[in-house]
VEXLUM-67868 format. One record per residue (C-alpha): residue number from 1; residue in three letters; x, y, z. Coordinates in steps of 0.05 Angstrom, whole numbers. Layout:
% residues N
NUM;Ala;X;Y;Z;
...
This chain:
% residues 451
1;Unk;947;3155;-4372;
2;Unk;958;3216;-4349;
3;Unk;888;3245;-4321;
4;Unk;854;3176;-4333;
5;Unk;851;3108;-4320;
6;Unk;925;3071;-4303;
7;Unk;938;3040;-4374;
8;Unk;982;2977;-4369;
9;Unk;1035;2974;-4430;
10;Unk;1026;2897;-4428;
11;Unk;1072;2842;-4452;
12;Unk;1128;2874;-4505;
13;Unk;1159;2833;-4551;
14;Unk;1222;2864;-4504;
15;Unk;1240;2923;-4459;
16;Unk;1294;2956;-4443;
17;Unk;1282;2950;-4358;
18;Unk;1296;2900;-4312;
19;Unk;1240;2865;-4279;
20;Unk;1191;2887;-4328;
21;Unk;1179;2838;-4374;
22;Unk;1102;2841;-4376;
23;Unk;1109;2913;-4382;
24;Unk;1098;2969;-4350;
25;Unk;1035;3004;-4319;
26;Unk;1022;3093;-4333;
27;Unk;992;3124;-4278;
28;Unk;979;3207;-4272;
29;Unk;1033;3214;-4328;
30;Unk;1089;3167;-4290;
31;Unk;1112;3097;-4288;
32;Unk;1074;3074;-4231;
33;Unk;1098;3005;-4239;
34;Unk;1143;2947;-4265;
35;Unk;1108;2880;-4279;
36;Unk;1155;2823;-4268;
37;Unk;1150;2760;-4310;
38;Unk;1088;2716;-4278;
39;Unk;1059;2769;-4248;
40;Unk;999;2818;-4256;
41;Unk;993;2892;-4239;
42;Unk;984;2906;-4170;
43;Unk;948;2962;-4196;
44;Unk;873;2957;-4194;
45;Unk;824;2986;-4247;
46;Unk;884;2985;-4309;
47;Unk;858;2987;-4386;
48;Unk;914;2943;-4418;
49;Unk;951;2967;-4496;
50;Unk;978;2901;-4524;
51;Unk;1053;2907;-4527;
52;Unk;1063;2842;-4554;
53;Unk;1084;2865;-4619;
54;Unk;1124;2925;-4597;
55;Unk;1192;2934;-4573;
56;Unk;1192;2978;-4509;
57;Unk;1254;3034;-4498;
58;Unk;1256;3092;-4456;
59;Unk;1242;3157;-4496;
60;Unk;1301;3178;-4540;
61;Unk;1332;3251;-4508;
62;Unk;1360;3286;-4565;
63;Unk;1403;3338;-4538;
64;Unk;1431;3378;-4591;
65;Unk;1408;3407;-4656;
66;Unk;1394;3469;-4693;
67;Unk;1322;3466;-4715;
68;Unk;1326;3522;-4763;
69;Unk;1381;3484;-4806;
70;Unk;1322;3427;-4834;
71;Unk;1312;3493;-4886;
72;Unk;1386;3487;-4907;
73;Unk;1395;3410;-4920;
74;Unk;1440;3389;-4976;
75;Unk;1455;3460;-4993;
76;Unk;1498;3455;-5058;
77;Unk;1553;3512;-5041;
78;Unk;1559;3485;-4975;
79;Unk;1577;3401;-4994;
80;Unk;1639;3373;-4984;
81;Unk;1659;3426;-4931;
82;Unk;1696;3427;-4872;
83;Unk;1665;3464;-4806;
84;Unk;1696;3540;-4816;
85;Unk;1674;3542;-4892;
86;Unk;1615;3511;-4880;
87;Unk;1589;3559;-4839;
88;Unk;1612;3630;-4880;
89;Unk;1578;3597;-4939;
90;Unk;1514;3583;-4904;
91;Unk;1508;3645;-4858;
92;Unk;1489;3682;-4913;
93;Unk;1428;3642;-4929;
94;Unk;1404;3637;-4851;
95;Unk;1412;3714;-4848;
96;Unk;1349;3712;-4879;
97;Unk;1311;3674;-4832;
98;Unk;1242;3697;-4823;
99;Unk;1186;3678;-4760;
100;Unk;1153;3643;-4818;
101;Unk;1200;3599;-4839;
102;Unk;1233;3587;-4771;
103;Unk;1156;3562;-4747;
104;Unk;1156;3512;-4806;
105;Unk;1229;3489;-4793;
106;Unk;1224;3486;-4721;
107;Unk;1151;3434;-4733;
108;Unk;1197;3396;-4787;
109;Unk;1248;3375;-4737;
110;Unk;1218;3363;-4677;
111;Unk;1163;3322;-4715;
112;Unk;1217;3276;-4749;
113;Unk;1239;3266;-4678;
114;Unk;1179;3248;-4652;
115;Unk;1171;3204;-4708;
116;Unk;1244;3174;-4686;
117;Unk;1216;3160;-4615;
118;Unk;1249;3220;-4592;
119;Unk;1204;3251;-4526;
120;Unk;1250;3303;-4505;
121;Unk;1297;3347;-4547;
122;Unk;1342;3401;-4532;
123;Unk;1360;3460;-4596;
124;Unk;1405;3502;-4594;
125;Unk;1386;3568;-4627;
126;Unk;1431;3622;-4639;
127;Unk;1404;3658;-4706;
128;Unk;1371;3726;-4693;
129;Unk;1366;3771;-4757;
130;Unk;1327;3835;-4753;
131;Unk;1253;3817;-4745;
132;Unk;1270;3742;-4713;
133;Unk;1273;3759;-4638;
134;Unk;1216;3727;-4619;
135;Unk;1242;3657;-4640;
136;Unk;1251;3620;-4575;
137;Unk;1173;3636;-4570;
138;Unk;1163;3603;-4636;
139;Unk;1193;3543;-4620;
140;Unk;1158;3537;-4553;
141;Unk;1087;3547;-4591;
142;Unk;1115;3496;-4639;
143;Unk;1131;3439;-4589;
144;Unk;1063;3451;-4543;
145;Unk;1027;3435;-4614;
146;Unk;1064;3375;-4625;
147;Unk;1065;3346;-4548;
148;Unk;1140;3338;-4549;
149;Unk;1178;3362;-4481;
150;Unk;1240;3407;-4496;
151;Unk;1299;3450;-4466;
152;Unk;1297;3501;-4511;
153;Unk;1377;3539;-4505;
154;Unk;1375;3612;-4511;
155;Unk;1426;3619;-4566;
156;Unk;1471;3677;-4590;
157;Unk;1519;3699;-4623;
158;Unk;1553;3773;-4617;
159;Unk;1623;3773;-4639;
160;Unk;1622;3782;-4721;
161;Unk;1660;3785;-4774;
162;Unk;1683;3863;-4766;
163;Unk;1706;3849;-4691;
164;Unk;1748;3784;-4705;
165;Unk;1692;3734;-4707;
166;Unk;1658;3686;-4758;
167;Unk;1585;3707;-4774;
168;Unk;1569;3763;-4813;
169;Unk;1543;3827;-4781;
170;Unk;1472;3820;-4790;
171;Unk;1469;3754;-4752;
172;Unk;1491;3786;-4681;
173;Unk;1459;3814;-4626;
174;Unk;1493;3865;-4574;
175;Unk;1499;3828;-4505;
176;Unk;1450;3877;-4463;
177;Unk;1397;3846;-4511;
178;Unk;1419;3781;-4508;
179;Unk;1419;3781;-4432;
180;Unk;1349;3815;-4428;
181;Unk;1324;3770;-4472;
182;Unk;1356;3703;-4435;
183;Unk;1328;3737;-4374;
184;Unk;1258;3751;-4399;
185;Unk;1247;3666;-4426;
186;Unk;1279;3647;-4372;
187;Unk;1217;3687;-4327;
188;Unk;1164;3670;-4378;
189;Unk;1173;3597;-4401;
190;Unk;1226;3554;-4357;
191;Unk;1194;3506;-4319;
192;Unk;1222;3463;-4254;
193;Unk;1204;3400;-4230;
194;Unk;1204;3322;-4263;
195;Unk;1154;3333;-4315;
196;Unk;1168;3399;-4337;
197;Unk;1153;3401;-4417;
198;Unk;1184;3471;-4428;
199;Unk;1260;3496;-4398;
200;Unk;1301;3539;-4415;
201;Unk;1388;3535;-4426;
202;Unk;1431;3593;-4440;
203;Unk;1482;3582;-4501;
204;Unk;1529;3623;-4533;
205;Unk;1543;3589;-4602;
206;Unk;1618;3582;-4586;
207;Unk;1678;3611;-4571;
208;Unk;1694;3646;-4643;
209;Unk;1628;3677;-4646;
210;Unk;1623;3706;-4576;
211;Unk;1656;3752;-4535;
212;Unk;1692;3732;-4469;
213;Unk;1649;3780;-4432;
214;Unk;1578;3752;-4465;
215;Unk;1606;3685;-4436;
216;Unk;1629;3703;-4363;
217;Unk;1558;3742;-4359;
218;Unk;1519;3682;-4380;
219;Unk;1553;3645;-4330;
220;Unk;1529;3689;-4271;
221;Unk;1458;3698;-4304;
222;Unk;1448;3619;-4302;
223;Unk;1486;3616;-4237;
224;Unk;1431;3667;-4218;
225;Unk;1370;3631;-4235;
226;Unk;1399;3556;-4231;
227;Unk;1388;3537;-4299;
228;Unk;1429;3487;-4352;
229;Unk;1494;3526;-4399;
230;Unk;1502;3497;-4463;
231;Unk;1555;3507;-4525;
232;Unk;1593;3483;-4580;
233;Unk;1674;3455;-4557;
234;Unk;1718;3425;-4579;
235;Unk;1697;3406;-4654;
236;Unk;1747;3420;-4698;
237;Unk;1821;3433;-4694;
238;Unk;1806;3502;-4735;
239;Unk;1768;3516;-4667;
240;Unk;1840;3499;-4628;
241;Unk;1876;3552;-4667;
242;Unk;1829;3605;-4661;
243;Unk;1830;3604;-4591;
244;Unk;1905;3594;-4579;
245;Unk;1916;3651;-4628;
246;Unk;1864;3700;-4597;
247;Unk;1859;3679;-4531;
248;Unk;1918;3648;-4514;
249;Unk;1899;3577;-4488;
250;Unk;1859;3523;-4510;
251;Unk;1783;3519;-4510;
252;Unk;1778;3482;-4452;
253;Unk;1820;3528;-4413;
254;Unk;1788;3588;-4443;
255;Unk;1713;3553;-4418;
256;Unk;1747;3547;-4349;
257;Unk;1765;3617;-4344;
258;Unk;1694;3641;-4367;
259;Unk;1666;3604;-4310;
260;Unk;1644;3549;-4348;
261;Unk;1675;3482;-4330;
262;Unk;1616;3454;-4279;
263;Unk;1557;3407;-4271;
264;Unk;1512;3459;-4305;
265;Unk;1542;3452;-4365;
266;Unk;1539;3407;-4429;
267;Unk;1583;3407;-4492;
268;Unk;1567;3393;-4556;
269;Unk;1612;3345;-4599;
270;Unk;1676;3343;-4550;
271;Unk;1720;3319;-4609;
272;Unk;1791;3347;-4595;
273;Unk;1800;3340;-4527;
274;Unk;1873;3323;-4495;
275;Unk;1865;3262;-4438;
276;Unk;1892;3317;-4387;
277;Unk;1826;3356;-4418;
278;Unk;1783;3301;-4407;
279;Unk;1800;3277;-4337;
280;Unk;1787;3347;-4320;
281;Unk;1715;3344;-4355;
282;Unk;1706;3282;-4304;
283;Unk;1721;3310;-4252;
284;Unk;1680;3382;-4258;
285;Unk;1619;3342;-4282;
286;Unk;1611;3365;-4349;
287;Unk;1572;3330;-4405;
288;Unk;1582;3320;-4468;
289;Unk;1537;3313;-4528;
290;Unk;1566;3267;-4582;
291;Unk;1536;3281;-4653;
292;Unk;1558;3226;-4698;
293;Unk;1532;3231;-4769;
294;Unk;1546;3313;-4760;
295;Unk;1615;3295;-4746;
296;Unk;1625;3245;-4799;
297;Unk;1595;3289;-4843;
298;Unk;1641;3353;-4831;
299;Unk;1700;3293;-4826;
300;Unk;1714;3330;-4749;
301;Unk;1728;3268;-4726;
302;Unk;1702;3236;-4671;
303;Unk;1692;3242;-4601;
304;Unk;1729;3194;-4547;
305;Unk;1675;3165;-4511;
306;Unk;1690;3104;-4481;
307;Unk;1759;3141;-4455;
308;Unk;1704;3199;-4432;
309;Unk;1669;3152;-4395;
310;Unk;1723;3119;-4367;
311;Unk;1743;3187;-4336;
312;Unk;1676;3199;-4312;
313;Unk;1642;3241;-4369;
314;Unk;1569;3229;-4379;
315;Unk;1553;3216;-4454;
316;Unk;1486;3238;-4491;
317;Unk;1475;3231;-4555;
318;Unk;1447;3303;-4610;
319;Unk;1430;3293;-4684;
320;Unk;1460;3358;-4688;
321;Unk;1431;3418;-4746;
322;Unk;1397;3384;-4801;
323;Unk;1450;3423;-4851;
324;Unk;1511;3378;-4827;
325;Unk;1472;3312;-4807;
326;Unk;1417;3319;-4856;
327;Unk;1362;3287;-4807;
328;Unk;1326;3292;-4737;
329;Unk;1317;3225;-4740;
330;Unk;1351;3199;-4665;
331;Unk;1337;3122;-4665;
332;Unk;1383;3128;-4729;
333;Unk;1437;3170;-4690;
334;Unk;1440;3117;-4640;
335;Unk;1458;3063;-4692;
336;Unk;1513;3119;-4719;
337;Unk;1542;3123;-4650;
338;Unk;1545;3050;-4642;
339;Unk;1580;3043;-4710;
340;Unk;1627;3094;-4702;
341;Unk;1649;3075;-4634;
342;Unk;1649;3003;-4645;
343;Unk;1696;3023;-4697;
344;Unk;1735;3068;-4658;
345;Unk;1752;3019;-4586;
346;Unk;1727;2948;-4613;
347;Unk;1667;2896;-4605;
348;Unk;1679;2880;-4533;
349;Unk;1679;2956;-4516;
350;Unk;1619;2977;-4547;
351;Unk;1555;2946;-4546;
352;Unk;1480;2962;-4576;
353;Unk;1462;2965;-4499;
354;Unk;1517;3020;-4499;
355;Unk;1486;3064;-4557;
356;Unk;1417;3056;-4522;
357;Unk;1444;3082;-4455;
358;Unk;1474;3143;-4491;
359;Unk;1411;3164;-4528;
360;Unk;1369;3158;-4462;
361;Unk;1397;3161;-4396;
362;Unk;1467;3183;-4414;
363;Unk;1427;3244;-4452;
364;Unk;1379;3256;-4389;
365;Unk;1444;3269;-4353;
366;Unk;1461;3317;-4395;
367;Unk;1402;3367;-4396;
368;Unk;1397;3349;-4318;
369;Unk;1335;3312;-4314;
370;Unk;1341;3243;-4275;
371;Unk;1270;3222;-4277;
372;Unk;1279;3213;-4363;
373;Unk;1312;3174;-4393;
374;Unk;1306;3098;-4346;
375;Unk;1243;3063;-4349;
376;Unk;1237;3051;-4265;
377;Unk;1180;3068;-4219;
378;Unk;1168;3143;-4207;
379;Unk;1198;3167;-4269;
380;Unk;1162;3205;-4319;
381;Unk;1119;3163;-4366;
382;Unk;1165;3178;-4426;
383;Unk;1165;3116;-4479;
384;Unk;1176;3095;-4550;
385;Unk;1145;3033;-4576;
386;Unk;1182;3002;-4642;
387;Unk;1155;2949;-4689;
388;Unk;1198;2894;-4717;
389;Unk;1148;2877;-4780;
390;Unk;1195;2922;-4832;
391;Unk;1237;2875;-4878;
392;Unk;1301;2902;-4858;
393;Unk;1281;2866;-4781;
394;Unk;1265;2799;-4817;
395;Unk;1303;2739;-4787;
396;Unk;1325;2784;-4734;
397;Unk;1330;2749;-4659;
398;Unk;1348;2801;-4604;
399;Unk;1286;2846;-4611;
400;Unk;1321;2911;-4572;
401;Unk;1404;2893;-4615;
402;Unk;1350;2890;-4678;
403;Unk;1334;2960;-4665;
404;Unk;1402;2986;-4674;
405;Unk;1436;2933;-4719;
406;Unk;1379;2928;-4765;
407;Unk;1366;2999;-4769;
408;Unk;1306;3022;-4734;
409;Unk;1280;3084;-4775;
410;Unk;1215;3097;-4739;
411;Unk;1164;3083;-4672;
412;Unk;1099;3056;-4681;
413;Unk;1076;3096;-4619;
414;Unk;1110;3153;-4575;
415;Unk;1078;3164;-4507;
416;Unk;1110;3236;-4474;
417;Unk;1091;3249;-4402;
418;Unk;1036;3179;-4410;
419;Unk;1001;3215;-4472;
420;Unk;1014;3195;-4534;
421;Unk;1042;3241;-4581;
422;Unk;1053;3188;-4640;
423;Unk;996;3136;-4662;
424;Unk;998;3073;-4714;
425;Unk;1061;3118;-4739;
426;Unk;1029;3179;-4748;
427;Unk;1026;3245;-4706;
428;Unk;951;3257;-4690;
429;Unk;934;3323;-4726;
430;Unk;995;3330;-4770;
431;Unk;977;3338;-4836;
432;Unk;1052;3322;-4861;
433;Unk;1044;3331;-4929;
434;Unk;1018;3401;-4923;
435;Unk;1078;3414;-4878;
436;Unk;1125;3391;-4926;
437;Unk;1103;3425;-4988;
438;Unk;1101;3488;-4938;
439;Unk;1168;3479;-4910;
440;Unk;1196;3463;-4977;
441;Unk;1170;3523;-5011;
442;Unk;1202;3563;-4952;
443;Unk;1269;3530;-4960;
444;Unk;1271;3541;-5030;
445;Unk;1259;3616;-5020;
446;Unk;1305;3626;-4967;
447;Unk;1370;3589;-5006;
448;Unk;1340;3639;-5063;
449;Unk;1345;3691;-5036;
450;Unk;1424;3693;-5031;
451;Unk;1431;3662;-5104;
């Protein structure tokens, strides 16, 4: 493991890899190498974890969320809502967002993803009341507690309701202090190389809740320092009007003009997109995020993907805010994916294979990081290790289809960077049900507080 002896993940029940069926062996916080069938590590000196009751799968990369919105779940004024109501009715309550409360939100989420054999997650947070500016260093201190490696997207929002714009005035920030502020995580926390466990994004909520000139200036400030762009597009078909009424085009064509449309950049949802839209996606290297309980939820609809990848588009997969999913829970997101693209092109399009690929390496591709997501030699020592002994897997026979057809809810163990994070089910040093009768009371105050 990393700093220690080579540990050799020995003889899974299955693993997603080729040529590792007697596992894999953690070296220095990497894989340092595949074990074939019939063979033994060439590595001297391993200790060995039995595998043999453990399905193996690269770590889950959850790449978009709101961490903030596990306070709002199952709001009562905000069910049975479409996207644009949805959010006037709960911007109210997340105006009142305190460090506090983000802290306990922020450990909520990422620990159900952990718990979900998530290693890496992305959130995208763009909620800065008076006395909140410090919440991109929350969230940071929050994920070095819990061992989970994140891209952490510098959110904002500055165009409110007085000025043409959705959120209500409280919840913006003027662009100078967005900028500084982008500029000053981007100095303090972002990290480069394979194992970083801390980077920073830039993202501007969307295109009704930001100015043109926030956007093109984000642009050149992650031009500037080469890191990753991030934002909502093409979600609804609300979203479509607003921007052919204000700005004249369509989203896509409004990105593109911002200086948006490029390799840097991923896209959350990706719902309404024409197939001239998407070929052009393909062929600037954009990603997209596709969030499938949020959009089923919301009824958005759903997004394209096997004509995305067809064209080229890289696919990850986001549970999206825990007020429009109502979970961080990714191995469950992958089955939702599956289901509602199996639905969508058919049983010889889409496979569980397919829904794996999207919530690891089609995710890593997204947030730019090539050495997650694949369990190969020389990539980072990111894994989740599932258990088949629940009585939903009973009678089950393809141990890695079990885990999406049957419904896998949670890992037995979670190893991020060759250290685990989650143990026997549990994350070492979590006392959960402290945190939940914490975070509850905290939610409970906040929707309060607007009653």
């Amino acid at each position: 493991m990393s700093g220690g002896a080579a540990l050799w993940i020995k003889d899974p029940l299955a693993i997603l890899a080729d040529g590792a069926e007697r596992g894999v062996v953690i070296a220095d916080g990497r894989i340092a190498e595949l074990v074939p069938a019939g063979s033994v590590p060439k590595t001297t000196g391993v200790t060995e974890f039995d595998a043999s009751e453990h399905v193996v799968i690269p770590g889950l990369i959850n790449t978009h969320h709101h961490f903030f919105q596990t306070l709002t779940r199952a709001t009562p004024a905000a069910l049975d809502r479409e996207l644009f109501p949805w959010l006037k009715t709960l911007y109210p309550i997340w105006a009142g967002l305190t460090p506090q409360a983000l802290e306990l939100a922020a450990t909520v989420a990422m620990a159900e993803l952990l718990l979900s054999g998530c290693t890496t997650t992305t959130d995208h947070h763009y909620a800065f009341p008076a006395g909140l500016e410090q919440a991109i260093d929350i969230e940071i201190a929050a994920a070095r507690r819990l061992g989970i490696r994140v891209v952490l997207t510098r959110g904002s929002m500055n165009l409110s309701q007085r000025d043409g714009g959705l959120p209500p005035d409280s919840m913006v920030q003027d662009e100078d202090t967005i900028l500084a502020d982008s500029e000053r995580l981007i100095g303090r926390y972002h990290q480069r190389g394979d194992d970083a466990m801390v980077q920073i994004a830039l993202a501007p909520c969307s295109p009704f809740t930001n100015t043109t000139s926030l956007m093109r200036s984000t642009a050149e400030l992650a031009a500037k320092h080469e890191v990753r762009m991030h934002t909502h597009l093409g979600e609804t078909e609300d979203e479509n009007r607003y921007c052919q009424e204000i700005y004249g085009c369509r989203p896509l064509d409004y990105l593109e003009n911002c200086g948006w449309l490029g390799e840097r950049t991923w896209l959350a949802h990706g719902i309404h997109f024409t197939p001239d839209e998407i070929k052009r996606l393909g062929r600037a290297r954009t990603t997209i995020t596709h969030c499938a309980c949020s959009n089923q939820v919301l009824a958005s609809g759903s997004c394209p993907v096997c004509d995305m990848e067809a064209a080229g588009v890289r696919i990850g997969l986001g549970v999206d805010g825990s007020a429009s999913n109502d979970g961080s829970n990714l191995i469950q997101e992958v089955r939702a994916a599956f289901l509602v693209q199996r639905g969508r092109y058919g049983v010889t399009k889409v496979s569980h294979r397919d829904a794996l690929r999207w919530g690891t390496r089609g995710s890593a591709d997204c947030i730019g990081r090539p050495a997650l997501g694949e369990i190969k030699e020389r990539n980072v020592a990111d894994l989740a290790l599932f258990k088949l002994d629940e009585l939903r897997f009973s009678g089950s026979g393809d141990p890695l289809a079990a885990l999406v057809l049957c419904g896998a809810h949670s890992a037995d163990r979670v190893m991020v960077g060759g250290r685990w994070a989650v143990e026997a089910g549990q994350i070492p040093g979590l006392d959960v049900d402290d945190l939940i009768r914490r975070h509850s009371a905290a939610a409970l105050k906040l929707q309060g507080s607007v009653a």
